[in-house]
Every structure is written in C-alpha cells, then in structure tokens.
C-alpha positions as CSV (number, residue, x, y, z in Angstrom):
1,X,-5.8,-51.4,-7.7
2,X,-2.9,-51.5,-5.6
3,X,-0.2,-54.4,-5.8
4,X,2.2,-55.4,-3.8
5,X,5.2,-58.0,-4.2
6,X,9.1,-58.9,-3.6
7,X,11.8,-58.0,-5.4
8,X,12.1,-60.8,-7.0
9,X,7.9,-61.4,-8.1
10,X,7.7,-64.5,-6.9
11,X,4.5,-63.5,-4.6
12,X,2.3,-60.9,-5.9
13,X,-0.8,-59.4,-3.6
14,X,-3.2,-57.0,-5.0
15,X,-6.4,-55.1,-3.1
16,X,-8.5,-53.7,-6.0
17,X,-9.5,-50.7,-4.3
18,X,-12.7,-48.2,-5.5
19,X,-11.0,-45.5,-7.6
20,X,-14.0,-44.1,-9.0
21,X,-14.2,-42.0,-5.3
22,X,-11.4,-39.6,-4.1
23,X,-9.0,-41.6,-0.8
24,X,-9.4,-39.4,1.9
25,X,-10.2,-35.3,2.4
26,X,-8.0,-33.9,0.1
27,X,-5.7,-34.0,-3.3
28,X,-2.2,-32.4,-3.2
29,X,1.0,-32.3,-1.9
30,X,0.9,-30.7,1.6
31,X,-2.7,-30.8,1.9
32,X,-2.2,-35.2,1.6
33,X,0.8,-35.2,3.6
34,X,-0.7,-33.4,6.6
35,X,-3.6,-35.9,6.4
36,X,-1.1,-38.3,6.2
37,X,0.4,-37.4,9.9
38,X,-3.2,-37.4,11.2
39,X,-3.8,-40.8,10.5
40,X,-0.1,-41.7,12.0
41,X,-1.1,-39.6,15.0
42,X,-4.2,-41.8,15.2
43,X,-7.0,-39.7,13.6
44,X,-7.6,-38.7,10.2
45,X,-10.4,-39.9,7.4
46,X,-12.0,-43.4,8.1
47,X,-11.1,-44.5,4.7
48,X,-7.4,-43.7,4.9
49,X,-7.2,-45.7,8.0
50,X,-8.9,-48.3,6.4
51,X,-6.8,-48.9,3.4
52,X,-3.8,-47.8,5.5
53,X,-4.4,-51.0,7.6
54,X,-5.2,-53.4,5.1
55,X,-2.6,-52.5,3.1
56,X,0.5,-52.6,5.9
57,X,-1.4,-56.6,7.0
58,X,-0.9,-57.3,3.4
59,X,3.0,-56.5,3.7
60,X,3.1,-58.0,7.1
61,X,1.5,-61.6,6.1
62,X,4.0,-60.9,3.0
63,X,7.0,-60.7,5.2
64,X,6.3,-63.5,7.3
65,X,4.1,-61.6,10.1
66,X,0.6,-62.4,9.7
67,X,-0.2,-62.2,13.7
68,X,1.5,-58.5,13.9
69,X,-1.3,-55.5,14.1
70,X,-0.7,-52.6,12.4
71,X,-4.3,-51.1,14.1
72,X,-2.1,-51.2,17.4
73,X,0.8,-49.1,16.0
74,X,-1.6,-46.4,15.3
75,X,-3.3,-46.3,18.5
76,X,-0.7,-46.8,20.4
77,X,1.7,-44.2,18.9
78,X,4.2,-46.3,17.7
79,X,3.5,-45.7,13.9
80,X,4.1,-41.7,14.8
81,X,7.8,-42.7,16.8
82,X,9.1,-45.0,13.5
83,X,8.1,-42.4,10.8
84,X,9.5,-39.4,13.2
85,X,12.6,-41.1,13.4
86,X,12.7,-42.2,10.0
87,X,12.5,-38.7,9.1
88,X,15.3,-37.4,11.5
89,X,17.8,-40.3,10.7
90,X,17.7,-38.9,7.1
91,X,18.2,-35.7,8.3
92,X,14.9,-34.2,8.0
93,X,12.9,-32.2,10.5
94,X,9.3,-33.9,11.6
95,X,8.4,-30.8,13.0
96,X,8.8,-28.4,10.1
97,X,5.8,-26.7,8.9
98,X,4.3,-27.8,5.6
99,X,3.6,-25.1,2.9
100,X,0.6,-23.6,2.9
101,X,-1.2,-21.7,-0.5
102,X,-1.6,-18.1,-0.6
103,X,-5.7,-18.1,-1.5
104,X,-8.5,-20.2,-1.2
105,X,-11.7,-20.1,-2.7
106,X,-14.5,-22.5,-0.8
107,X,-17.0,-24.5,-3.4
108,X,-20.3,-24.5,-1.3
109,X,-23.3,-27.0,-1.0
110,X,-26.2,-25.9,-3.6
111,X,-28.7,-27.8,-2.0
112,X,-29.3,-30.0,1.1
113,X,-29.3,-33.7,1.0
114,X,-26.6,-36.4,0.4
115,X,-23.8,-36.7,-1.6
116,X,-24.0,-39.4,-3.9
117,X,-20.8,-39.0,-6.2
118,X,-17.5,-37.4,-6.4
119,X,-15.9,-37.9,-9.1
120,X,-11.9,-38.9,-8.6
121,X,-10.8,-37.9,-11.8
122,X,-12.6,-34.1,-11.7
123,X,-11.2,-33.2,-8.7
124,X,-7.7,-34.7,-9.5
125,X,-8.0,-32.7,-12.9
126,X,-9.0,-29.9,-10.6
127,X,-5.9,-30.0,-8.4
128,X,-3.3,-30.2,-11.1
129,X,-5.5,-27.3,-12.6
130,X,-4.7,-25.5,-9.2
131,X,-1.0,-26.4,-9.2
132,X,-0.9,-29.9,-7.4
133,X,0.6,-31.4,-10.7
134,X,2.5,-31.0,-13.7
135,X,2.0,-31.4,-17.5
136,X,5.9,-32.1,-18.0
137,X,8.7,-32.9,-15.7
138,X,10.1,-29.7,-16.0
139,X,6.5,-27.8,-15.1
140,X,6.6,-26.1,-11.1
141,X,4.8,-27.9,-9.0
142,X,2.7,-25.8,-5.9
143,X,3.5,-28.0,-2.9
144,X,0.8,-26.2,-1.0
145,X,-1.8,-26.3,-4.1
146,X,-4.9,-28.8,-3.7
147,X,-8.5,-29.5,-2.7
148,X,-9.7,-30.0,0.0
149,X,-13.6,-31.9,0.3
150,X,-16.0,-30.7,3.3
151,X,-17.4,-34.5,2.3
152,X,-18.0,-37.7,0.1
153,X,-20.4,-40.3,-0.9
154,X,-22.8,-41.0,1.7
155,X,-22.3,-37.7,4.1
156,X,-25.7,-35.2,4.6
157,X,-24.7,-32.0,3.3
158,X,-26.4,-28.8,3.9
159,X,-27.2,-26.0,1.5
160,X,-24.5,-22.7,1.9
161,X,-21.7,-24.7,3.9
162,X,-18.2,-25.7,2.6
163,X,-17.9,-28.9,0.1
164,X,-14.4,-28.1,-1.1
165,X,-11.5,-25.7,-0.6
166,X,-9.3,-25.1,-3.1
167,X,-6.1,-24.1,-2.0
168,X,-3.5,-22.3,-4.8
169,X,-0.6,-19.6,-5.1
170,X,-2.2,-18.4,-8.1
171,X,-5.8,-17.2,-8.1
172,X,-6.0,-17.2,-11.6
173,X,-6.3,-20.6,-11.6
174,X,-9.4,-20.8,-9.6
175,X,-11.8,-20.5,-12.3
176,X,-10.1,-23.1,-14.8
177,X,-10.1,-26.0,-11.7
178,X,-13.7,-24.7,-11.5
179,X,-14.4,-25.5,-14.6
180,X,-12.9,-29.6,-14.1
181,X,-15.7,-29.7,-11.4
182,X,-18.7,-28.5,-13.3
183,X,-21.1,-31.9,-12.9
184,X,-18.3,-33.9,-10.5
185,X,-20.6,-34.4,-7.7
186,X,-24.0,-35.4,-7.0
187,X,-26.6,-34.8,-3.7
188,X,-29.6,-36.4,-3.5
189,X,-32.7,-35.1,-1.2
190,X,-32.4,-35.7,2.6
191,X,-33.6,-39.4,3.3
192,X,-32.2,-41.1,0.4
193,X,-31.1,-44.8,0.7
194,X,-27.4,-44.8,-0.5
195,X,-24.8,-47.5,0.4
196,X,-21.6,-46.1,0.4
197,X,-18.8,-48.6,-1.8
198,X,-16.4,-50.3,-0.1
199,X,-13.0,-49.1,0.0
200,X,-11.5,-52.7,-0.7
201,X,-13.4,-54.2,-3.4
202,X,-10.9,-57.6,-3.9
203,X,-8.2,-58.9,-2.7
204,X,-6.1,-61.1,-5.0
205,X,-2.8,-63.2,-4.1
C-alpha cells in the first residue's frame, strides 16, 4: 500500500498496490535510480510508469489539480527539466555517473515458457544479500549492488537466456543471494493462460 496525505492528516489517499511482485526491473540503489531517470526521460518499465502516474494524479487532485496530466510531463520532457534542475539547485550534478558493481553473475532461464511468479520478498532478500541493504544503521551499503530481472509475471522466457543479474562488489556474496532465490520464481509451459495482476489493486480516500 502506498498512502498519501497533508501535513496536517486531514485527507488521507491510499493505492493498495500488488507487493507480492517486484516494481519495475531491478532492486538496489543505482541499479533503481537509473531506472528511475528512464522513466523521467520517458521510457522505462510499464509498471513504473504506471504507478508513477497514478500516484503523481493522486497528489495533484490532492493539491487542488485534478485536470493537470502528469502522462504529458513525461512525454513531453518536462518531468526530466524539473528533476534536473532540482538536482542542480541543490548543488548536485544530473549528469554524474552512477556507481556501477565490480562482478556480475547472470541467473539464466531453466526452461522455456512463462513466468508465473517472482517473488518480491526473495529477490529483495537477495539484494541486501548482495549489498543493496543493511542489517544495522551502521552496516556499508554497496550503492552499485542489486538485481536486475531479464522479466516478470506474464513475459515468455526462453531456456539458456538472462532472468536476473546480480550486480555486487563482493563475489562472495553471490552464492548466499543465490541461495534467497532458490524456489522464488515460477515458468509455466509455452501457451499457458496467465493474467498478469494489476499494479493498482484499490484506491482508498
């Protein structure tokens, strides 16, 4: 679920999205960020978009601007100009390069079909596994460290290619993230019926 409401709770609005599914194409830092700029630039994964939109028409209607349409920012760059200045007016640099890890290991399709599951919470365990996350506050976090998925619920797969990268400083690591995804997906044989779950389930004012 994700709420929003003023500072002063008098209005509340909540979208109760599907968290069973990972958001978008990958879990960590930079890997998420980067994603992030895609779908500011106007691209990125459908269901980012998606929930991207529905969430800023929330806040608009919220703030008094039901007619505005955040779709249009996107497309017409807008979105990318506001967060770019944003970022320079706090003395930032849009243009710097995000980290990147030093290995990757690639998690490849055992059979061909569709994928019917992915679990959220494996491959979130997964990344923190990888160095996405810490245990404590004090931990080092991996700002390059993550997953990347090659696809989710309802895309045809085929046996041999990429389903995830994992991305780490710390190869080590590999096999215990490994581990948190032993039984997270599932593909069913080509020409299964699957509807794929809506990203907004509920929307609650």
């Amino acid at each position: 679920m994700v709420g929003l409401g003023n500072d002063h709770g008098v209005r509340t609005r909540a979208l109760i999205t599907d968290m069973a599914t990972p958001l978008g194409g990958t879990a960590g830092n930079a890997l998420e960020v980067r994603e992030s700029v895609e779908v500011l630039a106007g691209g990125g994964p459908a269901d980012v978009v998606e929930l991207t939109l529905s969430l800023a028409r929330e806040m608009l209607t919220a703030a008094g601007f039901p007619d505005a349409d955040p779709a249009k920012a996107l497309a017409d760059g807008s979105a990318m100009d506001h967060w770019r200045r944003m970022i320079t007016a706090q003395g930032g640099d849009p243009d710097a390069e995000l980290p990147t890890a030093r290995e990757q290991h690639t998690v490849t399709v055992p059979a061909s079909g569709i994928v019917t599951r992915l679990d959220a919470y494996a491959v979130g365990l997964a990344a923190w596994r990888l160095g996405a996350g810490r245990a404590r506050k004090e931990d080092p976090v991996q700002a390059g460290a993550g997953i990347e998925m090659h696809a989710k619920p309802g895309d045809p797969v085929t046996a041999g290619r990429p389903l995830m990268t994992l991305h780490t400083d710390t190869p080590e690591k590999f096999a215990y993230a490994l581990q948190a995804l032993e039984g997270a997906y599932d593909i069913a044989p080509q020409g299964t019926e699957f509807a794929v779950t809506p990203i907004v389930l509920e929307r609650v004012v």
